[in-house]
N, C-alpha and C positions, 0 to 999 in steps of 0.2 A: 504494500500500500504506500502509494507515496506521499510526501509530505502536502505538496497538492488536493488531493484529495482529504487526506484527517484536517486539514485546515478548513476545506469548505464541505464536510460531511459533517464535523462537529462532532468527529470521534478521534481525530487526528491519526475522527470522522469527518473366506475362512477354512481350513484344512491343517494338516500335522504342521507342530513347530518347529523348526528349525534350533537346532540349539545355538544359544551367541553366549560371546565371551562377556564376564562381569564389566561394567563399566567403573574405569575408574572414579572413584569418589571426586576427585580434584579438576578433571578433567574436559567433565563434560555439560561446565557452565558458560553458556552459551552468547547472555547479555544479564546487563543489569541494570534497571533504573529506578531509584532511590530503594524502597523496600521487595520491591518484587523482582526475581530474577529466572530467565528461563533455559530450564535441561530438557535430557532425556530423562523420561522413568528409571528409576534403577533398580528397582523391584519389583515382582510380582501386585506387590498390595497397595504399592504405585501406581498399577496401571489400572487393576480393580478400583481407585480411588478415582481413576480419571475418568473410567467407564459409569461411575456413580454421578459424576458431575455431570457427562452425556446424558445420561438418563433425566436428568433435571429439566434442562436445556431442551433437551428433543422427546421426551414424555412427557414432563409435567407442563413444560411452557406450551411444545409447538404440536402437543397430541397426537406423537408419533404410538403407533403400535406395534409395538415388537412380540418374539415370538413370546410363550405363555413360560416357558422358564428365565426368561430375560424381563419378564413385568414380575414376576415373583419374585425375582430377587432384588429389582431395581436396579437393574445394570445395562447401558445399551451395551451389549455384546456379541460377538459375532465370531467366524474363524479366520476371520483376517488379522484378529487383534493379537492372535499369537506368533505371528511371525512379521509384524509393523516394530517400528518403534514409535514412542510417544513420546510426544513434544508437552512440555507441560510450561505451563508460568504458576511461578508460585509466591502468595505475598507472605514473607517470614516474618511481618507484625503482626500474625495470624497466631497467635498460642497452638501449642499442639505442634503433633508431628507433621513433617511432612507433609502426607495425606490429609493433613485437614488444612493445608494451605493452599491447595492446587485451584484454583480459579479460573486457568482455560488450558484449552488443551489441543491439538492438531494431531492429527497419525497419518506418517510417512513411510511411505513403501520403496525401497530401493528396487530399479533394475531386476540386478540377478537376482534377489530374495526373493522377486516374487515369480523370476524364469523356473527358480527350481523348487517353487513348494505353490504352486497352483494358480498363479497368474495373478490378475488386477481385480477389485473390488468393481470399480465401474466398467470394466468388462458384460459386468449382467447388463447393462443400458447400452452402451455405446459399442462401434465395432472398431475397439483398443488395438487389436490385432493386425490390423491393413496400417495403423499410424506405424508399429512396432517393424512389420517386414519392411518398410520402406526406410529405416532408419535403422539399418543391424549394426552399426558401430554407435550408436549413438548413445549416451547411460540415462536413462529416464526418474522419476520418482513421482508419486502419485501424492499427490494429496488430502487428504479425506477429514472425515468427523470434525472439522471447526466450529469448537463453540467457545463462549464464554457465560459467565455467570452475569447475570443482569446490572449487578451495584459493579462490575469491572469494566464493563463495555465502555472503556474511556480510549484517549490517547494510548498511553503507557500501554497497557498490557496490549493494543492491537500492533504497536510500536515493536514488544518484545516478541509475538508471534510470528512474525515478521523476519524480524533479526532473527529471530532460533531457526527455521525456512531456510535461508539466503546463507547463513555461516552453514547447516548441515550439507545443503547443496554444495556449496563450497568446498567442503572439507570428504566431500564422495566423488566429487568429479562431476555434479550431475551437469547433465547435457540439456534438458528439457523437464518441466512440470507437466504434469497434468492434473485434473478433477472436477467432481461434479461441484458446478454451482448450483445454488436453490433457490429457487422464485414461493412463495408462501401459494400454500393450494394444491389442489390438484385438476384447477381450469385453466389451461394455457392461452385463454381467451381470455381471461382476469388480467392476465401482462400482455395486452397485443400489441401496445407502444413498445415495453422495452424489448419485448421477443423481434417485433418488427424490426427494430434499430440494431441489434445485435445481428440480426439477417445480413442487412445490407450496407453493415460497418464496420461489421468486426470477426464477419465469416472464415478461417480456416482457410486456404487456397492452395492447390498444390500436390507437394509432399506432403503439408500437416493438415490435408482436408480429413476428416473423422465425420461418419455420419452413426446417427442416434441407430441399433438396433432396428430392420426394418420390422419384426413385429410390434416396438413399442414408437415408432416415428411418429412424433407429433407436428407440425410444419410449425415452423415460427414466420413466416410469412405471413402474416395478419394483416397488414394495412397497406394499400396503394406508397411507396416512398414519399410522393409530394406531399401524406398527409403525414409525416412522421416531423414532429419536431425534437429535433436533438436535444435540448435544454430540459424539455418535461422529460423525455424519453430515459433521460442520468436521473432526474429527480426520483420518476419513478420503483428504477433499480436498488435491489439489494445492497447496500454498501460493500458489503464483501464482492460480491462482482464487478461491480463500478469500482474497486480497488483494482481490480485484477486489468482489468481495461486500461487505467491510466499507466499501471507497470509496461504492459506493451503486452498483454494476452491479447488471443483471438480464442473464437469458439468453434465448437463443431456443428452441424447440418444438423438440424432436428433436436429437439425437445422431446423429454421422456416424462411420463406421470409417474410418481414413485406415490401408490395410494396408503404403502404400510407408514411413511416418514409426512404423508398432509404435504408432499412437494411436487412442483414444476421441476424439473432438472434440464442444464443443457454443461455440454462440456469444455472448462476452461482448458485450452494449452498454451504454453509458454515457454520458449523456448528462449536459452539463456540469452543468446546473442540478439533477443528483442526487446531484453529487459530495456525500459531508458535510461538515459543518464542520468536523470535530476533524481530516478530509484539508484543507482549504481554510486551518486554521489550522494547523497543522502546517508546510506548505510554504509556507504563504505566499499569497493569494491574487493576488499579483504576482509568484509561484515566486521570491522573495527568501531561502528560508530559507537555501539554500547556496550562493547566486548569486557569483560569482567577483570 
């Protein structure tokens, strides 16, 4: 997200696990600004902690339905979450361990982790696979689950979400982003401005065209262009996507209804050499800006 957009947003706005090695305690703090600082999980009861926060965010707020052992225990959970790592921010003026600090949270899939233990999560929507053969040297990382808690939705922590993103890419080689964005609903007719406008502004072209699943294709083609006005069109947007847009994303062909999560979905990609400058200068193009 760039500083551009948190200025005029006014947030400044699943299968077998893979075994990994322990992270180091000292090593894998990522940014930090004033009391809250963001890692990786280090723990199993870490990431159970983050999946509790999910559940908050996408059950209690956005009346998501999850499967019947995932509301029983109040966890969003899935079998991607065993072989991801999670990206946590967490405010240490918070009493308590850890896990009772954790405030938002990202889960990032590398490349190979996810070539040799079952592929991509937005695979179920989108057809990942035509992006991936046309790009065999290239090291990819998906992005998924962004939430945060309501009293954080500020500056700072979408600042640190951000930074912790841009240094892990960094420090994996990655080549390009991907992941689902989410529009509120499941009438893709509710966003025909922004779906409109992402059509024919910010469509994929090429090597990185990606089209939604043709059984789940939704058209985002809703409105004639002459009647689209660009201004309402960013108004109307998600903030999380309208960030993705100003870093230098583009989206895929088609729109998917995800009816268990109450969403719209279409899919952001990004590929590093489109990041812009005022994001690459902002953070840091060695993610130094709030590095610990």
């Amino acid at each position: 997200m760039t500083l551009e957009l948190l200025e005029r947003s006014g947030l400044l706005d699943g299968n077998k696990a893979s075994p990994r090695a322990p992270i180091p305690e000292k090593s894998d703090i990522l940014g930090r600004i004033g009391t809250l600082e963001t890692r990786l999980a280090r723990t199993q009861s870490e990431v159970d902690a983050a999946q509790s926060v999910r559940f908050r965010v996408f059950v209690e707020e956005m009346k998501a339905q999850l499967a019947p052992d995932a509301m029983r225990c109040k966890r969003d959970i899935d079998s991607w979450d065993a072989i991801c790592d999670h990206l946590l921010v967490l405010d240490r003026a918070i009493e308590g361990d850890p896990e009772d600090q954790i405030v938002g949270t990202y889960r990032l899939l590398r490349h190979d982790v996810a070539l040799a233990s079952g592929g991509y999560y937005s695979s179920s929507e989108f057809a990942i696979g035509d992006l991936l053969a046309r790009h065999p040297d290239k090291r990819f990382m998906e992005l998924g689950r962004s939430c945060v808690l309501p009293e954080y939705r500020t500056k700072r922590t979408l600042e640190l979400l951000w930074q912790g993103n841009w240094a892990y890419a960094l420090r994996h080689g990655v080549d390009a982003m991907f992941g689902c964005g989410s529009f509120p609903g499941v009438r893709p007719e509710a966003h025909a401005l922004a779906l409109s406008f992402l059509h024919n502004n910010a469509l994929a072209q090429g090597d990185w065209a990606v089209e939604a699943r043709p059984e789940l294709f939704r058209t985002m083609d809703l409105m004639p262009e002459e009647a689209i006005s660009a201004r309402k069109a960013l108004s109307a947007m998600p903030p999380l996507i309208k960030g993705y847009l100003r870093v230098g994303a583009m989206v895929g062909s088609g729109a998917v209804v995800d009816h268990a999560f109450n969403t719209t979905d279409v899919l952001i990609i990004l590929p590093i050499t489109s990041i812009s400058d005022r994001y690459l200068n902002y953070y840091g193009a060695d993610a130094g800006r709030f590095a610990s």
